[in-house]
N, C-alpha and C positions, 0 to 999 in steps of 0.2 A: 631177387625177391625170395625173402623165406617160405618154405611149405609146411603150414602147417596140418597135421593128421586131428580132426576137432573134433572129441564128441560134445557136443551140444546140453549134455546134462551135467550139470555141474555135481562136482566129488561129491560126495558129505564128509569129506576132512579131506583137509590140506597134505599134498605130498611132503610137505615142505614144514621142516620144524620149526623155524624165524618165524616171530609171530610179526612182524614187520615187514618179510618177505615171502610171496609163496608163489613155487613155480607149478604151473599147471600142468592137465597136459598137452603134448604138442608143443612141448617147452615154453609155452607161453608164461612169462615173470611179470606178476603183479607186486608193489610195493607200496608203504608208507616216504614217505623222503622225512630222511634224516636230515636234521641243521644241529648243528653246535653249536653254544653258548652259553660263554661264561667255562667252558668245562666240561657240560654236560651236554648230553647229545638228548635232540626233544623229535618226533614223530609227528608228520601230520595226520591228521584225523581222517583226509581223504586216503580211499587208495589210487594210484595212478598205473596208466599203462602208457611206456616208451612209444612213442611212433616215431613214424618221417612221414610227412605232407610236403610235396610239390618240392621232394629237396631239401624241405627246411624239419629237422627233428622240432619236438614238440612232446610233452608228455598231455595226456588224455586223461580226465579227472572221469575217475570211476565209482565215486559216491563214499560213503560211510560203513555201508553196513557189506561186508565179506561176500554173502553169498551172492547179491545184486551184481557188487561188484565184480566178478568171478563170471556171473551169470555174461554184464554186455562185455566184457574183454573176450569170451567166445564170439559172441555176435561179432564183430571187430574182425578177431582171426577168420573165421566163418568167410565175410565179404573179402577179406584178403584171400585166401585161398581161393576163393572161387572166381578174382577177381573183376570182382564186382568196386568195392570202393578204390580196388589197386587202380583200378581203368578210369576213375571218375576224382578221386582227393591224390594216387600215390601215396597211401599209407604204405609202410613198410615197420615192420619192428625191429629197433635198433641196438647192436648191445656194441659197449668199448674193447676193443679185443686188441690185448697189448700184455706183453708176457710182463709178468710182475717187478723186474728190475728194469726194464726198459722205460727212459722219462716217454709222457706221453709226445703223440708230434702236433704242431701246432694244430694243425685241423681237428684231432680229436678234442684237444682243449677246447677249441673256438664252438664244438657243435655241444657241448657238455655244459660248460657257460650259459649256454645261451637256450640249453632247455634248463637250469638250473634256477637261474634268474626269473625264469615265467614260474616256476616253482615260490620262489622270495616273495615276487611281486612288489621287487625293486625297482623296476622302471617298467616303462612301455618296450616293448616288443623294437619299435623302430628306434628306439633309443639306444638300447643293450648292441641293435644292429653295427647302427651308428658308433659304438666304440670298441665294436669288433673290427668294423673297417679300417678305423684307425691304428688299432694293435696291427694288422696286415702290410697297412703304408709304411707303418716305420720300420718293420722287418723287411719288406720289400726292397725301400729304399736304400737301405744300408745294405741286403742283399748284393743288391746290383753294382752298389757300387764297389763293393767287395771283390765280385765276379769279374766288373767289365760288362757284362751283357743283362738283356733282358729276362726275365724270368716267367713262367707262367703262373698260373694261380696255384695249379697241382702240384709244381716245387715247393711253393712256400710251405702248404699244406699240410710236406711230407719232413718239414723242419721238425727237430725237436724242440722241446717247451724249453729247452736250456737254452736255448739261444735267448734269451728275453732276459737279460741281463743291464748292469749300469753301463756297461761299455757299448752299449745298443744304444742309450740316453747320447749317451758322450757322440757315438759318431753320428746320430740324427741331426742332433744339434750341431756338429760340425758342420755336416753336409747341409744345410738347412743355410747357413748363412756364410757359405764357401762361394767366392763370388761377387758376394752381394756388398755392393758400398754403404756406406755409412752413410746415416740418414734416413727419410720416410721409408725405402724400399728395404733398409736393414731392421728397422723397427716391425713392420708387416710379417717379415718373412719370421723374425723371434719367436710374435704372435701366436702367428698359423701353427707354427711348432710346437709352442706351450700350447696350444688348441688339442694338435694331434695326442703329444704324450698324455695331458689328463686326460682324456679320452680312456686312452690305451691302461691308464693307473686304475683308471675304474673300472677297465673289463675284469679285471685281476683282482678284483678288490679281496680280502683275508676270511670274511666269512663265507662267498664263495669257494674261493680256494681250499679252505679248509672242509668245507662240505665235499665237494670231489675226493677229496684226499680220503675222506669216512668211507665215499664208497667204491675205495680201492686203486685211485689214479695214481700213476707214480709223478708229482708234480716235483721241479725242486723250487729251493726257496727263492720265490720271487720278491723279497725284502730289500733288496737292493737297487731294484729296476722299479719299482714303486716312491724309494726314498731316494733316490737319482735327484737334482737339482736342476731345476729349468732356467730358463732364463728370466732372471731379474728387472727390477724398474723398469716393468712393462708398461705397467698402470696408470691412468690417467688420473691422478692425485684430485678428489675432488674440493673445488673451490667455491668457496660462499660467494653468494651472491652480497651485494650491497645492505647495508643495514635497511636503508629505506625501500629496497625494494622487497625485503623479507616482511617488512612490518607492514608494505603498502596491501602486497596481496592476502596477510593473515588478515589483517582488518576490513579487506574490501570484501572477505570469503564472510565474516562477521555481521557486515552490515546490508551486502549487496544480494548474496543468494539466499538469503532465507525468504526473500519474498518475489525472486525471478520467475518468470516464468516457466520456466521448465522444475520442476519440485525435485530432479534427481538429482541436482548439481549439489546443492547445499551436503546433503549425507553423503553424496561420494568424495567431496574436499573435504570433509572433517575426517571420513577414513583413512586418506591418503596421507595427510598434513598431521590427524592426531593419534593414527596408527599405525601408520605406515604400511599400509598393507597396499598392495601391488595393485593396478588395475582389473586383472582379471580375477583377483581374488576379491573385490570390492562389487564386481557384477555379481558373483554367486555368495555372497555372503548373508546368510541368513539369519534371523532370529536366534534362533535352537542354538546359534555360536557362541553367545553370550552364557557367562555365568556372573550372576547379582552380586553372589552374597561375598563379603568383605569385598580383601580389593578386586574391580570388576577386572573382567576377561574375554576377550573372543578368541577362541580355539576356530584356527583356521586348517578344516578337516578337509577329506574327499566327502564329494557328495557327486549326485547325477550332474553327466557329462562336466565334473570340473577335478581335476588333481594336483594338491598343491604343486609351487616347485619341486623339481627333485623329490616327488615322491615324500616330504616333508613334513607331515601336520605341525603346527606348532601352538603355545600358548602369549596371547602378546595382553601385554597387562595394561590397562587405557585406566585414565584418569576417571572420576564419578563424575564429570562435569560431562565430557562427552559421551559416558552411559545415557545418562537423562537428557541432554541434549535430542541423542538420536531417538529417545522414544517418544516424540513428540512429532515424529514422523512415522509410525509406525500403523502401521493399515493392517487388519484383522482379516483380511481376505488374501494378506500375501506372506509367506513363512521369507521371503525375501526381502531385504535392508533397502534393497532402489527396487521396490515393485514395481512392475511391465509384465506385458502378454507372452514375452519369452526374454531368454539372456539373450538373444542376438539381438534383439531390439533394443534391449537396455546399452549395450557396448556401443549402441550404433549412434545412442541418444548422446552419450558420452565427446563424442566428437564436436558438440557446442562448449563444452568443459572447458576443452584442450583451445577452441580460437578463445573463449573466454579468457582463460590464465596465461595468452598471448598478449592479448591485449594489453593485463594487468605486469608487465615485465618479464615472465618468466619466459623469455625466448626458448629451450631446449626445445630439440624436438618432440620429446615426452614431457610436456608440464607436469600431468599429473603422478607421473616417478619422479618429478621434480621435487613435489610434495611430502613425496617418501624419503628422497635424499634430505630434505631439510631434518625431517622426523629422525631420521640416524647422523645426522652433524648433531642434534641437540644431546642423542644420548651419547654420543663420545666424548662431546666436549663437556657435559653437567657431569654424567657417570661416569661410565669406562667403556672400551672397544666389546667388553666380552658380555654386558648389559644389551649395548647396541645390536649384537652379534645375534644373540636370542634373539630379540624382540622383532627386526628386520627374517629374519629366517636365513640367515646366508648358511651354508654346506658348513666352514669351515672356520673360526676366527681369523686367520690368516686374508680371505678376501674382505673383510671387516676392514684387518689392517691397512691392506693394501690401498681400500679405496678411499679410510677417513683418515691416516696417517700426518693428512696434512690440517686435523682439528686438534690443533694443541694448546688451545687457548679457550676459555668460556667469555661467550659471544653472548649477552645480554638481551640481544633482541630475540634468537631465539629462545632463552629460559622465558623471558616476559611471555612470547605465546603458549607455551607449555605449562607454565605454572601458574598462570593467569589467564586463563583462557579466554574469559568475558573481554577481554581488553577493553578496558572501563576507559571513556576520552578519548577526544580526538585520536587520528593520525600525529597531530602535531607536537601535541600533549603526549602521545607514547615516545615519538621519538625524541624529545627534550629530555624524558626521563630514561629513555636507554644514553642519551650522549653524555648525561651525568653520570651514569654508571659508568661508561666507558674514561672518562675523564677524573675515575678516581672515587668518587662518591658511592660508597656502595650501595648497589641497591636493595629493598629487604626482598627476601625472595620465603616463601612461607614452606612448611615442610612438603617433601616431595609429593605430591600427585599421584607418584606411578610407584611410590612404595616401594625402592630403591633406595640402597645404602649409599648415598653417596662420597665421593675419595676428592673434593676439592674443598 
């Protein structure tokens, strides 16, 4: 535990010339964090002070304005010293102390990361954890196997950050399927592995790294253990369902829930199937997400108790037919798209949805991601993979690839729900007119909906 000597009245000027850092006294170091981008290095507006809680570092947001700020980072050291919060949270104040040519060793990486990252407000806390643990496994594993024996945690800890290299990739992946027969138990083990390394690719990620690197860490270049090669044709190639059973449940979604009993199904199967937006993105979807004017849009943001995937807001462009559509469900007393007395209640209502679209063929055991898979088969197969990519929200184009790779053909039945959404006629009557399209006869299909240039 540090001691700090505290006078309690804060300077009237800073000891310290950095107008982005300034060290107190009692050595107490308040700062801005620095992030780079694009080139330029930008400051945040709060100041923070370094700690440790319970073991775990953490920086402590100290406000806007200098002197305030200045002011509770006493308070702070104050209860530290006197050990009052030292006995009740274990704050501690943390600096990285590592001679300037020396790379860091892993444990100072992993504890720098992972107050850096609550800095970004790139992920959750349990998230960032999560792909700390897994940078540790695969230096572990490959550790030991190196060694012969077991290792403690304090070993690893005391590893340099140069170990995290492509030949760490190469023999995880070794070890990972050394053994192991061909077949389900060789497929699994691939998996868990491609699981562990991105993981691991993401604790590392480059605007981190290069944020550390601003404030003095000697990192080296982890380019190569990020752009490492995992293991291949992992993915389960997804596969369209049946024409009749794509056209059965868009028409039964058409004709059947708009007047069911329960009034939340109808708007949450047109957001699924005409936006693709995810289940839990579809509980918290609000009004305020929508923008009108030309082509419409719902920007899918963070809001109370909801964050998109991965930390992701995105813009997904919906057709004017399901704009107008949904406001015709639209209740004046709820800023929410499926109004209920809370989201847990609305998720929970949700669960007649799913035997419903059971009912209706879509066996998986997520119908209503089934909805969403249909919604990105259509835009790979009318557009392109990198259309689909946006509009779905996926990290990367690459899992885009992976999972529609196998839509290489334009499927009729879904353009008919997409660009014709009313599906005017029969069941019987739609599908006679997709099996003549299918058979040669083209069908007309009117300009895009979604305000995409299309490549077919």
């Amino acid at each position: 535990m540090l001691e700090f000597k505290v006078n309690n009245t804060p300077p009237t000027t800073s000891p310290s010339v950095n107008a982005n850092k300034v060290t107190l006294r009692g050595g107490i170091t308040i700062q801005r964090i620095p992030r780079k981008i694009g080139g330029l290095t930008y400051y945040s507006k709060n100041w923070y002070m370094r700690v440790q809680v319970k073991g775990s570092r953490s920086w402590i947001k100290l406000g806007h304005d200098l002197k305030a700020a200045t002011a509770k980072a006493y308070g702070t050291a104050t209860a530290v010293g006197a050990g009052g919060l030292s006995a009740q949270l274990g704050f501690q104040q943390s600096k990285v102390k590592q001679p300037k040519m020396t790379p860091a060793t892993l444990g100072e990486l992993i504890d720098e990361i992972e107050l850096s990252t609550g800095v970004f407000d790139m992920a959750k806390a349990s998230t960032v954890h999560e792909y700390l643990l897994s940078l540790k496994l695969v230096v572990r594993e490959v550790a030991e196997q190196k060694m012969g024996r077991k290792i403690e945690n304090a070993e690893i800890l005391e590893l340099p950050s140069s170990c995290i290299t492509a030949a760490l990739v190469r023999d995880f992946r070794n070890l990972r399927v050394q053994g192991v027969p061909e077949g389900p138990e060789s497929k699994t083990a691939r998996l868990t592995a491609n699981g562990h390394l991105r993981n691991a690719h993401a604790a590392v990620a480059p605007n981190i790294i290069d944020h550390l690197r601003d404030k003095g860490m000697n990192i080296p270049d982890l380019t190569p253990f990020r752009s490492s090669p995992l293991f291949k044709d992992l993915r389960t190639v997804y596969v369209l369902p049946p024409d009749n059973v794509i056209m059965g449940v868009a028409k039964a979604i058409r004709t059947e829930l708009p007047t069911h009993s329960n009034p939340l199904f109808y708007p949450a199967a047109l957001l699924a199937e005409q936006a693709g937006l995810r289940r839990k993105e579809i509980v918290h979807a609000k009004w305020s997400w929508f923008e009108a004017a030309g082509q419409p849009v719902i920007r899918v943001m963070t809001g109370e108790g909801f964050t998109p995937k991965n930390n992701r807001w995105r813009r997904v462009k919906i057709s004017r037919w399901l704009f107008n559509e949904l406001q015709k469900y639209k209740h004046d007393d709820s800023e929410y798209i499926l109004a209920g007395s809370s989201r847990w209640w609305v998720d929970n209502e949700l669960h007649g949805l799913v035997q419903w679209l059971h009912l209706k063929g879509i066996k998986p055991e997520k119908p209503i991601h089934e909805l969403r898979k249909l919604f990105g088969a259509f835009l790979a197969g009318y557009y392109d993979l990198t259309v689909a990519q946006r509009q779905l929200g996926h990290s990367t184009p690459l899992i885009t690839n992976d999972f529609y790779a196998g839509i290489d053909h334009f499927n009729y039945a879904l353009a008919k729900i997409w660009e014709e959404p009313e599906l005017v006629g029969s069941l019987d009557e739609l599908m006679a007119q997709v099996a003549a399209a299918n058979n040669g006869e083209v069908m007309h299909m009117p300009e895009s909906a979604f305000g995409f240039r299309r490549f077919h």
